[in-house]
C-alpha positions in Angstrom: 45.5 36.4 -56.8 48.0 37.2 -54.0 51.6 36.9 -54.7 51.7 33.1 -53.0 49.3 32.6 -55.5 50.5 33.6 -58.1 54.0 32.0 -57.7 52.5 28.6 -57.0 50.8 29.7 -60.6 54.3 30.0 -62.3 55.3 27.0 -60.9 52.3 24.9 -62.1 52.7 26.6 -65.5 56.4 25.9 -65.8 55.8 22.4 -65.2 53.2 22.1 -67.7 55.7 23.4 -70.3 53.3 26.5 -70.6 54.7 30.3 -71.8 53.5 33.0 -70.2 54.5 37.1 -69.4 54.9 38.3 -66.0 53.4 41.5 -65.5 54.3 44.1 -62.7 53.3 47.3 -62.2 56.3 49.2 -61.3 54.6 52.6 -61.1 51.2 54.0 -60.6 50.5 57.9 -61.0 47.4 58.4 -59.4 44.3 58.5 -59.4 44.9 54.7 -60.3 42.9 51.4 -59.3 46.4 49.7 -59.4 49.4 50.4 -57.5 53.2 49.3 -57.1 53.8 45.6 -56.9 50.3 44.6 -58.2 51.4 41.9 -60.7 49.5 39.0 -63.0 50.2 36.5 -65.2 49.1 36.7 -69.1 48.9 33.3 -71.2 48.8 32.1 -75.1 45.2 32.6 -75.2 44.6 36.4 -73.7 43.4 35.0 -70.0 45.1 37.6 -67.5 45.1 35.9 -64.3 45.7 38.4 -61.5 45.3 42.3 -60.9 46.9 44.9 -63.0 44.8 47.5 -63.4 41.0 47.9 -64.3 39.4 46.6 -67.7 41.1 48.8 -69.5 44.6 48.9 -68.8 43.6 45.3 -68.0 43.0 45.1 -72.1 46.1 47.0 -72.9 48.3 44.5 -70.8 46.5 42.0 -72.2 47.5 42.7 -76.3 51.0 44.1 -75.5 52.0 40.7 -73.4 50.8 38.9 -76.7 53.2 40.1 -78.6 55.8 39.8 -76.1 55.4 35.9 -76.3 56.0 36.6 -80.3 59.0 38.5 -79.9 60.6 36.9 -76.7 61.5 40.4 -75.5 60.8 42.0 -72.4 59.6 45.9 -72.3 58.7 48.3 -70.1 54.7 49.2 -70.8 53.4 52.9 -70.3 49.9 53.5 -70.1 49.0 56.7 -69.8 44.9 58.2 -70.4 43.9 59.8 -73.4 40.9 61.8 -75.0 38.2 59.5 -76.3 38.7 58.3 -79.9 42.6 59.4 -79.8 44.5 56.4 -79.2 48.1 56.8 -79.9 51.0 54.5 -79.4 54.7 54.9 -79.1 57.8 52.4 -79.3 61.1 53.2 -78.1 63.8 50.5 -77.6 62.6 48.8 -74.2 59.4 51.0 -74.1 56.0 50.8 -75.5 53.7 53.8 -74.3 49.9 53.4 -75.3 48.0 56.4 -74.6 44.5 54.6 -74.3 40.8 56.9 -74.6 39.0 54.5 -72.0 41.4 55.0 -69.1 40.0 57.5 -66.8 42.5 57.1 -64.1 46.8 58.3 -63.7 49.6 56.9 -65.8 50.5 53.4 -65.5 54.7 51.6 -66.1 54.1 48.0 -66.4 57.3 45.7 -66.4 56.4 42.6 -69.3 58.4 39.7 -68.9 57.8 36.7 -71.2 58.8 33.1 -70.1 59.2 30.0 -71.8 59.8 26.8 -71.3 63.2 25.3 -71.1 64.7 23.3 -74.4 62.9 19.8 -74.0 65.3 16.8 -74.3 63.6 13.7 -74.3 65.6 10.8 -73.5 64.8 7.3 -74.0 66.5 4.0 -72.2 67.5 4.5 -68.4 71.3 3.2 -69.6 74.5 4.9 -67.6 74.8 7.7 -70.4 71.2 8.4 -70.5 71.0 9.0 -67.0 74.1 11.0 -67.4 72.9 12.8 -69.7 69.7 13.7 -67.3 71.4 15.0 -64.6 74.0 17.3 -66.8 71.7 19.2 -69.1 70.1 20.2 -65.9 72.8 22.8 -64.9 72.7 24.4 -68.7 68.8 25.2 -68.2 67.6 22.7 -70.5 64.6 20.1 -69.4 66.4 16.6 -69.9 64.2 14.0 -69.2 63.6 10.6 -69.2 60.3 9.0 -71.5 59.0 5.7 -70.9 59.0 3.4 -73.6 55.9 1.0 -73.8 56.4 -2.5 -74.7 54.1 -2.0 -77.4 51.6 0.2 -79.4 52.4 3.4 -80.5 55.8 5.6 -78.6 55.0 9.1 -78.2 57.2 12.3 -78.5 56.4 14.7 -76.0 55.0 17.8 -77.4 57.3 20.9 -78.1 60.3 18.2 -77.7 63.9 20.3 -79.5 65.9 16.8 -79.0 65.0 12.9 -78.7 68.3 10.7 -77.9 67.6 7.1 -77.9 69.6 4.7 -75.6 67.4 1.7 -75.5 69.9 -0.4 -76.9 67.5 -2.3 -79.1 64.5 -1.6 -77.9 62.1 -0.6 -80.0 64.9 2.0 -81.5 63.6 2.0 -84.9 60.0 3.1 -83.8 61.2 5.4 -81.3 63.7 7.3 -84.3 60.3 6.8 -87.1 58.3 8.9 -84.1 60.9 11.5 -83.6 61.5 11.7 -87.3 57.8 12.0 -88.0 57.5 14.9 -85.6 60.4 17.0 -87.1 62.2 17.4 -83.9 65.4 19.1 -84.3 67.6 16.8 -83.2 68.0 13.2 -83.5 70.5 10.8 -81.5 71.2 6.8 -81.5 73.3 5.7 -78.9 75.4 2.6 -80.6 78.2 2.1 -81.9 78.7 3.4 -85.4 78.5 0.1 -87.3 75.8 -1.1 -85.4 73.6 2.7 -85.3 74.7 3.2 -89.6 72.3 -0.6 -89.8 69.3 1.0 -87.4 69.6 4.0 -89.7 68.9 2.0 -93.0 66.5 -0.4 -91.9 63.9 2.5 -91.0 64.0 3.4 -94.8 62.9 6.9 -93.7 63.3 9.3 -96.2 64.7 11.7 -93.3 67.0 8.9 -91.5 70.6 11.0 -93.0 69.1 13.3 -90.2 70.0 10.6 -87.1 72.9 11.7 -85.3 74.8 8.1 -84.7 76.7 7.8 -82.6 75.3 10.2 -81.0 77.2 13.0 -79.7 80.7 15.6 -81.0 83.9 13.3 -81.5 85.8 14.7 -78.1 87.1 11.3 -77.4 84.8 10.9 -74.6 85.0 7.4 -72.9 82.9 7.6 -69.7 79.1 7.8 -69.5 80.0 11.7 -68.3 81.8 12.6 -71.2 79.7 11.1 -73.8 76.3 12.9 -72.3 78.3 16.2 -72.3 79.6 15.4 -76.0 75.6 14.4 -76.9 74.6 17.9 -74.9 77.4 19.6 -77.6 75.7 18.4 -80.1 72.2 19.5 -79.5 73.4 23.4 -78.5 75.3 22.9 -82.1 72.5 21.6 -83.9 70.2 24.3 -82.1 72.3 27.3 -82.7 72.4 26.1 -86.7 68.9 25.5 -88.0 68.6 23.4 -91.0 67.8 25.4 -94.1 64.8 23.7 -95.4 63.1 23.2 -92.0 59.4 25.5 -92.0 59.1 28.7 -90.1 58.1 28.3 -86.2 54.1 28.1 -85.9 53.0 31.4 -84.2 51.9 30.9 -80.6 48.2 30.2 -80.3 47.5 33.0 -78.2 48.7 35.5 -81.3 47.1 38.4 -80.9 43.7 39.1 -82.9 43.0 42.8 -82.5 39.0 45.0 -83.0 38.3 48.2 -82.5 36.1 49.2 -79.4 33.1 50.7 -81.6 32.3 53.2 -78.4 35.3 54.7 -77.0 37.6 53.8 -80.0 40.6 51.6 -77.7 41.9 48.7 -79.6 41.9 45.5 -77.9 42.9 41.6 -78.2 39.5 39.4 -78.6 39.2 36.1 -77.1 39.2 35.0 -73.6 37.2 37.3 -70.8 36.7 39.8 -73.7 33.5 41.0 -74.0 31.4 41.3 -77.6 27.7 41.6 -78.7 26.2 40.9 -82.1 24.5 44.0 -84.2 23.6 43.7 -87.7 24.7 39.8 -87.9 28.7 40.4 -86.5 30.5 41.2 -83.7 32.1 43.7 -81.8 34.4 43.6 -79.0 34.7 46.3 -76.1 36.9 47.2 -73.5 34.3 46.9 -70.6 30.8 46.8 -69.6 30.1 50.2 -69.5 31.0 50.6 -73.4 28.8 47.5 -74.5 25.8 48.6 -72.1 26.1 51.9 -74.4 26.8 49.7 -77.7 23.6 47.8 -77.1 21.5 51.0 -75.8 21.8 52.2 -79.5 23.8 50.4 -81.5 23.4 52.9 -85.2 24.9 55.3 -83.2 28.1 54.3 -82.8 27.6 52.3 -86.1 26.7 55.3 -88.4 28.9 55.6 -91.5 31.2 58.9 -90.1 32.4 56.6 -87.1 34.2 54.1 -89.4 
């Protein structure tokens, strides 16, 4: 992938709602396949899409980007070459330097960047304050925007969604609140007035419905459809920036890392996606490239034998 490529990439993946970690190489210290500028993209599931390096440091990028989409922190990655078997590993704040036994080339700086998507605000109703309240969460980086409501059959809440605000005024409000009830979403706003949203609120007989903000939105004395999206938009930050007590820990992303030990040359690796295995003995090991598993499979006892574990 060239860097048009890869930046039409990001764009695809940002409008999917997809994370991902930029990777850059920053510095290469030859003799290195990879040099300045050379960047890829790493997603949830271990695919590295783009050039970084060979299989190795390839591997390396590949299990420190993972846990850069656990932590949401970007780092600076070192990877310098090491004698076979003799892995070692270093963490500084801001730097992570892997000395790895199956890079044969120079020393490597590798800038990780994680991304994620924007805070998902899904609106419902194309009323004056719902489109308001599109066009102003814009400007604060969130991703406000507008769901169709069917007439009938089942409403859907779109996936990873932090806020739902109904403005329907009516329409189908009480399925729309059940729906975003039913998916825990963080934050839930009615647009009425407070008699007539404290009557939606009872009839849904949801044990969660004390969690509906109505009327949605801080009391600033807003008036105009302006003011009462940015009083809605206080809300959410407030609500976001004060998670409820009893609400369950975040899942961990699906591409969380799942690490094996290269049986030849000893490197530690992610599994998964474009990571190579064979089966000995009725399991399976992973390695770093073909050149280890063409040796793995040559003779597998010998790099199975009791004093290599």
């Amino acid at each position: 992938m060239n860097r048009e490529e890869v930046e039409r990439r990001v764009r695809r993946l940002r409008h999917d709602r997809v994370p991902y970690v930029s990777a850059t190489v920053v510095r290469a210290e030859r003799p290195t396949s990879a040099k300045p500028g050379d960047l890829a993209l790493v997603l949830e599931d271990g695919t590295v899409e783009g050039f970084v390096g060979g299989q190795c440091a390839a591997e390396t990028v590949r299990a420190q980007s993972l846990q850069a989409l656990m932590t949401g922190e970007a780092t600076l990655l070192r990877i310098t070459p090491s004698a076979r078997g003799e892995e070692t590993r270093e963490e500084r704040p801001g730097l992570v330097a892997v000395a790895n036994p199956c890079l044969s080339g120079g020393t490597l700086d590798i800038f990780l960047e994680p991304a994620f998507p924007p805070p998902l605000v899904a609106i419902y109703g194309d009323a004056p304050i719902a489109r308001s309240l599109r066009a102003a969460g814009r400007p604060l980086g969130y991703d406000t925007r507008g769901v169709d409501v069917p007439d009938d059959g089942p409403v859907s809440i779109p996936r990873g969604t932090e806020a739902v605000v109904v403005a329907t005024h009516g329409r189908r409000e009480e399925d729309l609140l059940r729906a975003a009830l039913d998916a825990q979403v963080p934050y839930v706003g009615l647009i009425a007035s407070r008699r007539r949203g404290t009557a939606v609120v009872a009839s849904l007989e949801h044990p969660e419905g004390d969690r509906v903000h109505t009327p949605a939105g801080l009391d600033i004395g807003a008036h105009t459809p302006g003011e009462v999206a940015v009083s809605i938009l206080a809300e959410v930050v407030s609500e976001r920036a004060r998670p409820r007590a009893d609400a369950a820990p975040p899942p961990q992303p699906a591409g969380a890392p799942v690490t094996a030990t290269d049986p030849v040359c000893g490197m530690r690796l992610v599994t998964g996606a474009g990571t190579l295995w064979a089966e000995a003995g009725g399991r399976r090991y992973w390695f770093c490239g073909s050149g280890c598993r063409t040796a793995f499979l040559s003779d597998p006892n010998r790099y199975l034998a009791p004093s290599r574990a």
